[in-house]
C-alpha positions in Angstrom: 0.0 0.0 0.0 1.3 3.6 -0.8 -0.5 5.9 1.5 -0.6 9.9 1.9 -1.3 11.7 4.9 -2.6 15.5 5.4 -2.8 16.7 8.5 -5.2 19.3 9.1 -3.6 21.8 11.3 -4.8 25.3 9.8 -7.3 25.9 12.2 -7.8 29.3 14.2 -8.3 27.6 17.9 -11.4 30.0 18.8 -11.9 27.7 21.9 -8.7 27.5 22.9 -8.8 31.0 24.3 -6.1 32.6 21.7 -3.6 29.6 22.6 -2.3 28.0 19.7 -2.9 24.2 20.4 -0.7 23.3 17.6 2.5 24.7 18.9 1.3 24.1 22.8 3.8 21.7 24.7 2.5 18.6 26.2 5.2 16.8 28.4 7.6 19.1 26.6 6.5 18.3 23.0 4.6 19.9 20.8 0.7 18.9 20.1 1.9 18.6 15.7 4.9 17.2 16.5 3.5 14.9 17.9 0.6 13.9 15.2 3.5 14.0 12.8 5.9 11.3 14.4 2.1 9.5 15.4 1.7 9.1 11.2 5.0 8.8 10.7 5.5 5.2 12.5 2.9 3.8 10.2 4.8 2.4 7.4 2.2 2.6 4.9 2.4 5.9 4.7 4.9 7.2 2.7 4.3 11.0 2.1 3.4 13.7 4.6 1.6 16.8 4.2 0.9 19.4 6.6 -1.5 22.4 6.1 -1.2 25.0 8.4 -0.8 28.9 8.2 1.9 30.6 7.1 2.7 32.6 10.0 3.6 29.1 11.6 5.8 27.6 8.7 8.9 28.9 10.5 8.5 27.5 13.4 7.6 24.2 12.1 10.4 24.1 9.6 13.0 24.1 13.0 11.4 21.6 14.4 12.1 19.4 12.1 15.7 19.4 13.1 15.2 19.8 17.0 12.9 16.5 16.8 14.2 14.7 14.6 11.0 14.6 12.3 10.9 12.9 8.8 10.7 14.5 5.7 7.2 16.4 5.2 5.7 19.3 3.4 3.9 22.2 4.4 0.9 24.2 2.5 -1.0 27.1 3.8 -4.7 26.3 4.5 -7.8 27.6 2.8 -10.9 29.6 4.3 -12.3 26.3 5.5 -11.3 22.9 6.5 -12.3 21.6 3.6 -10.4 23.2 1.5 -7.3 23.0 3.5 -7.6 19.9 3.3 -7.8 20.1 -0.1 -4.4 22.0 -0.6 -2.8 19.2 1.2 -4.4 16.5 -1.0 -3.1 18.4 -4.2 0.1 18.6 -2.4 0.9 14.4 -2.6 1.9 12.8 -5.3 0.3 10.7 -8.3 1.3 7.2 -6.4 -1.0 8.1 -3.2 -3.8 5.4 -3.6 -5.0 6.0 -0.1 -5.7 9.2 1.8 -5.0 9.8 5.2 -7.1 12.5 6.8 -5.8 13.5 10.0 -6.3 15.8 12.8 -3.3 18.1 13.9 -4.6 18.7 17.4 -4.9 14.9 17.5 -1.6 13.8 18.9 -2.4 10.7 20.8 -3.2 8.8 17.6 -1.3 5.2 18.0 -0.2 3.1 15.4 -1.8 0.0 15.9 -5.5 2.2 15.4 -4.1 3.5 12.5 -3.2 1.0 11.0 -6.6 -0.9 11.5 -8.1 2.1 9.9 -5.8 1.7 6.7 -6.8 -2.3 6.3 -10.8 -0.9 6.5 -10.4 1.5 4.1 -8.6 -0.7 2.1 -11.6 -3.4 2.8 -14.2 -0.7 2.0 -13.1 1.8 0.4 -13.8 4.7 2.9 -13.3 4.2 6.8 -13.1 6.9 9.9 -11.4 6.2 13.3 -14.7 6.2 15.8 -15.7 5.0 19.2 -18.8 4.2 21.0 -20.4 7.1 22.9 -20.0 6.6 27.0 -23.3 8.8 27.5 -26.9 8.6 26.9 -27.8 11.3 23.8 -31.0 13.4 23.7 -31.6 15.1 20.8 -33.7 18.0 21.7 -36.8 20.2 20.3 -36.1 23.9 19.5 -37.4 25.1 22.8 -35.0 23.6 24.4 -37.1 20.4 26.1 -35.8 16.4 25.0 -37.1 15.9 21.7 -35.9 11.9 21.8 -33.7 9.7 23.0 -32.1 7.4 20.4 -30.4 4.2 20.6 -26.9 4.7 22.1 -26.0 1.2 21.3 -25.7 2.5 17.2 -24.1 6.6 18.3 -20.5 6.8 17.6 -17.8 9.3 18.0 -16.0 9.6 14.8 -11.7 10.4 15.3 -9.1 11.0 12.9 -7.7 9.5 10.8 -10.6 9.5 8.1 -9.0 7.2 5.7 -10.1 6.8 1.8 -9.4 5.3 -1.4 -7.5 8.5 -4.1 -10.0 8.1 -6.8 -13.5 8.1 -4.3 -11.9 11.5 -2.1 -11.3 12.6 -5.5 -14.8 12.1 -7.2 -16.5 13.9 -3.9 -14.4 16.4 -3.4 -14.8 17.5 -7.0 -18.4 17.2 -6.7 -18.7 19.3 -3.6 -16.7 21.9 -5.7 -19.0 22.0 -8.5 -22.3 21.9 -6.1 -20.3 24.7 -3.9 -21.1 22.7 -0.5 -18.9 22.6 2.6 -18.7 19.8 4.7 -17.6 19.0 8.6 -15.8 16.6 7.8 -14.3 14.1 4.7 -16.8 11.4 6.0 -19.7 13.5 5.1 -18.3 14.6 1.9 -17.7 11.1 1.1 -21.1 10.4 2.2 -22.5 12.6 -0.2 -21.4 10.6 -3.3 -23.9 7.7 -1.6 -21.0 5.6 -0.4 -20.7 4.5 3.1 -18.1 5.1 5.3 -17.0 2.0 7.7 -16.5 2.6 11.5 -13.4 1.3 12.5 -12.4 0.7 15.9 -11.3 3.8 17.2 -9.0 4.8 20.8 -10.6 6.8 23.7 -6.8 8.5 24.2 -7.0 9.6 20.7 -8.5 12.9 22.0 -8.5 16.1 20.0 -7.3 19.0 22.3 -10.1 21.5 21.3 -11.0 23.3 24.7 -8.4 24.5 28.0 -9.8 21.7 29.7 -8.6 19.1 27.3 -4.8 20.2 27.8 -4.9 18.6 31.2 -6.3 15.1 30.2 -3.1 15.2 27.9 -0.6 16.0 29.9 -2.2 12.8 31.8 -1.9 10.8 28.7 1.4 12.0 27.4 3.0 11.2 30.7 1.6 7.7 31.2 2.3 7.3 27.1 6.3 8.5 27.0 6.6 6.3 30.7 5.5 3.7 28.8 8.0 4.1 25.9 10.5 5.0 28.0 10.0 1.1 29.4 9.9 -0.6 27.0 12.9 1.1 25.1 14.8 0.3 28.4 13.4 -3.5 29.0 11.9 -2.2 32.3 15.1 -0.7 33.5 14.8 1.6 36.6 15.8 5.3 35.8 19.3 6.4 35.9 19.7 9.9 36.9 23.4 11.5 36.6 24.5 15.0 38.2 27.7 16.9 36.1 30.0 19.8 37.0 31.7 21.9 34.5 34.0 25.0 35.6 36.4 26.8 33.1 38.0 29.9 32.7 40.4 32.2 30.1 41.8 35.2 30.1 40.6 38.5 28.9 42.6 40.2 26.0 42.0 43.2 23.6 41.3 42.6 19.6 38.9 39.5 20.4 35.3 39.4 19.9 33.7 38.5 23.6 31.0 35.0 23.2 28.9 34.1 26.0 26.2 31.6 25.6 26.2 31.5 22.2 25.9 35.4 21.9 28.7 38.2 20.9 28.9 41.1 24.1 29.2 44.2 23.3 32.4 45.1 24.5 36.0 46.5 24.6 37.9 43.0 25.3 37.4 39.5 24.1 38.2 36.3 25.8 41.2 34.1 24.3 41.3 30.8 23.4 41.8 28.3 20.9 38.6 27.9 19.8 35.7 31.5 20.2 36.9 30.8 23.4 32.7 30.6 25.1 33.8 30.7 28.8 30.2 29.3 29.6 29.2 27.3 26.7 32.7 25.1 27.6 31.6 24.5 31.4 27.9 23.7 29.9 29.9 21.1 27.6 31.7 19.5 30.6 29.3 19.3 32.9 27.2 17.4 30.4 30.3 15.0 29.3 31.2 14.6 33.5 27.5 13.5 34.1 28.0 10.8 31.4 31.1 9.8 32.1 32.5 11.0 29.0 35.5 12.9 29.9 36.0 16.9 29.0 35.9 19.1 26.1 39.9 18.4 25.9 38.9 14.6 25.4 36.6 15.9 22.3 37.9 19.2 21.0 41.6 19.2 22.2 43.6 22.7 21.2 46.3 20.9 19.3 43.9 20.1 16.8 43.6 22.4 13.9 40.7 22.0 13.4 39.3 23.2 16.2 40.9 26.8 15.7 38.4 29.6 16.2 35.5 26.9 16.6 32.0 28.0 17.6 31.3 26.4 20.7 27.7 26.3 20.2 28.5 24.0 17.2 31.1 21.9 19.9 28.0 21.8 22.3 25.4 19.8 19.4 28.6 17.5 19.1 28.2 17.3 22.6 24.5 16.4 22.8 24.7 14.3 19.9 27.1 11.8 21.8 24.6 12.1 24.8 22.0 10.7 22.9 23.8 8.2 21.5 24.2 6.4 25.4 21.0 7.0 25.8 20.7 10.2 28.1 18.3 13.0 27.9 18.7 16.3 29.7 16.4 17.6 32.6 17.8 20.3 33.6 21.4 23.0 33.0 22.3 25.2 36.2 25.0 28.0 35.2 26.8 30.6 36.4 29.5 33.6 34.5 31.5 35.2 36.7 32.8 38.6 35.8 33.5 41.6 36.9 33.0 43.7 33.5 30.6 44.1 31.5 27.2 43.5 32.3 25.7 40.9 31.4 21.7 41.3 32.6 20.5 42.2 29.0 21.9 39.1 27.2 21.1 36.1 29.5 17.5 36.1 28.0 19.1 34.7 24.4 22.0 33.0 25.9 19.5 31.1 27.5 17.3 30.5 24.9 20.9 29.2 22.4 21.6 26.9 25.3 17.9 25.4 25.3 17.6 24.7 21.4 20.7 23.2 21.1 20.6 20.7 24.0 16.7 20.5 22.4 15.5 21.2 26.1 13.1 23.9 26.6 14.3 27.3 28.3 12.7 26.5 31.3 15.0 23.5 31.8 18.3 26.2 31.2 18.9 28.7 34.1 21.7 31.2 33.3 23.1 33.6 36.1 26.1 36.2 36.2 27.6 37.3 39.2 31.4 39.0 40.3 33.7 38.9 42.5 33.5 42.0 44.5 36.6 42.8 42.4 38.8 39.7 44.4 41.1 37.7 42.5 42.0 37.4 39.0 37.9 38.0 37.4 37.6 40.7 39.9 40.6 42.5 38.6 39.3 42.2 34.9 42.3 39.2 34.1 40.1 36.9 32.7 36.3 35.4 32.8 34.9 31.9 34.4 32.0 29.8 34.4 30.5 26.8 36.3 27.9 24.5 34.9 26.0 21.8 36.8 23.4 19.3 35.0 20.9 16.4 35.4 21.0 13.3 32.7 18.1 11.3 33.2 18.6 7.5 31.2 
């Protein structure tokens, strides 16, 4: 089977009270993201489309690096759902044969429902992700009173993904074109063509985050759900958790550029080194190597190396993170300090903080970056030189 997915993640979030539930974080991971890499495991699918608007494209486009996503596109969205997803659909190639309709604020979706989708659709032609209803419905009069009660045992709850055959979306969705309808949803546009729709089984986790409310049931399910991953990836191994200490210094010289945290000072002196000589990145760097047991930045990036001249240490510290990953550690936390006498430094911890945080793909609230001096003691009170300390959790 060569399957296309477009997910539908264009909307305006009116009842999210102006938060964009796209790009909120749920256990540190954003609601698309985490569609995408949900559609992504299925390996049926074999292109990705997103629709969203423009003003997020940016945004999306980086995380593609800090989450290691797979290739995808992105379209801007129409006026309606419908036609957004109708961008998207125009937007996968000639091979698609099946059409994956999915939800962006839908980010619980799991593989195994699906894929049980795909085989119904495949089956039928047409199928949509649903579930049974938990409550009694009551459809009601238009004064308000119960107009009647019907049978719960046949009232679903249809989900993404809505999942059809290429040429059937096709034929409907041209039709609705021509007869200038909007639907809902695909099902109903399918619908219209006289064509059922199977009801495969759906998942009561596969909410969509529509409302406030709904941002607390998935922190809930994103917590028990990346536990669970965390397990299995591990065999059932109990938690490691690793503390590091990084300290370095250099010395303070005239006709070099001053880099702290990723960011060029403003200033009359520069700090000298072999590499841009990033007094704080380097004790970030260590204390992340110590905690794994990994050495120092001399062990990785020694000064006789060439290569290494005039290095950006923000590039040194993805090398860094790289090789965390690689054993297996995430980070929860980075605790560090500059020490300096001159200049000040208030103004730019904001973005040092913030280069720290997307490189070691943490968010900034996970990086705390303080400056203090010396009272003018010792060799960073004088103005001799700069120094940094760095402490860190690993969590494995």
């Amino acid at each position: 089977m060569y399957a296309g997915a477009v997910i539908a993640a264009g909307g305006m979030a009116q009842r999210m009270c102006g938060i964009n539930k796209q790009t909120l974080e749920i256990d540190g991971i954003p609601v698309l993201v985490r569609s995408i890499l949900a559609l992504s495991a299925v390996e049926e699918i074999k292109e990705i489309v997103v629709v969203a608007r423009c003003q997020m494209f940016h945004e999306i486009e980086g995380w593609k690096q800090k989450y290691s996503l797979p290739p995808f596109s992105l379209v801007s969205g129409g006026s309606t759902r419908q036609q957004s997803v109708w961008n998207g659909i125009c937007s996968l190639s000639d091979k698609v044969e099946y059409f994956v309709i999915h939800d962006g604020a839908r980010p619980f979706a799991a593989k195994e429902m699906i894929q049980r989708c795909l085989q119904s659709a495949v089956e039928h032609g047409a199928a949509t992700a649903a579930v049974k209803t938990k409550d009694t419905i009551k459809q009601a009069a238009k004064d308000g009173s119960i107009d009647c009660t019907p049978d719960r045992s046949l009232l679903y709850l249809t989900q993404t993904p809505q999942i059809f055959k290429a040429d059937l979306y096709l034929k409907a969705a041209k039709q609705a074109q021509l007869q200038g309808k909007e639907y809902t949803d695909d099902c109903q546009l399918v619908e219209s063509l006289g064509h059922a729709v199977w009801l495969s089984e759906g998942d009561y986790c596969n909410i969509k985050i529509t409302t406030p409310e709904d941002v607390a049931v998935a922190e809930a399910l994103a917590a028990q759900k990346d536990k669970g991953n965390k397990e299995r990836k591990d065999g059932g191994k109990k938690m490691e958790i690793r503390a590091g200490h990084g300290y370095d210094v250099h010395k303070l010289v005239e006709g070099r550029k001053l880099i702290l945290g990723g960011e060029e000072i403003v200033w009359e002196k520069g700090l000298l080194g072999h590499s841009d000589a990033d007094v704080l990145v380097h004790a970030v760097m260590d204390s992340l190597l110590g905690a794994a047991g990994l050495g120092d930045i001399g062990k990785h990036f020694p000064d006789t190396d060439p290569k290494y001249s005039g290095a950006d240490s923000m590039r040194l510290l993805q090398c860094v993170v790289e090789l965390l990953e690689k054993e297996g550690y995430s980070i929860s936390n980075i605790d560090c300090t500059v020490i300096a006498q001159q200049p000040k430094l208030k103004d730019y911890i904001p973005k040092m903080r913030k280069n720290i945080a997307e490189v070691c793909k943490i968010s900034e609230q996970q990086v705390n970056v303080k400056a203090t001096t010396e009272e003018k003691l010792g060799f960073t009170g004088s103005g001799e030189g700069m120094s940094a300390h760095s402490v860190c959790i690993l969590i494995r």
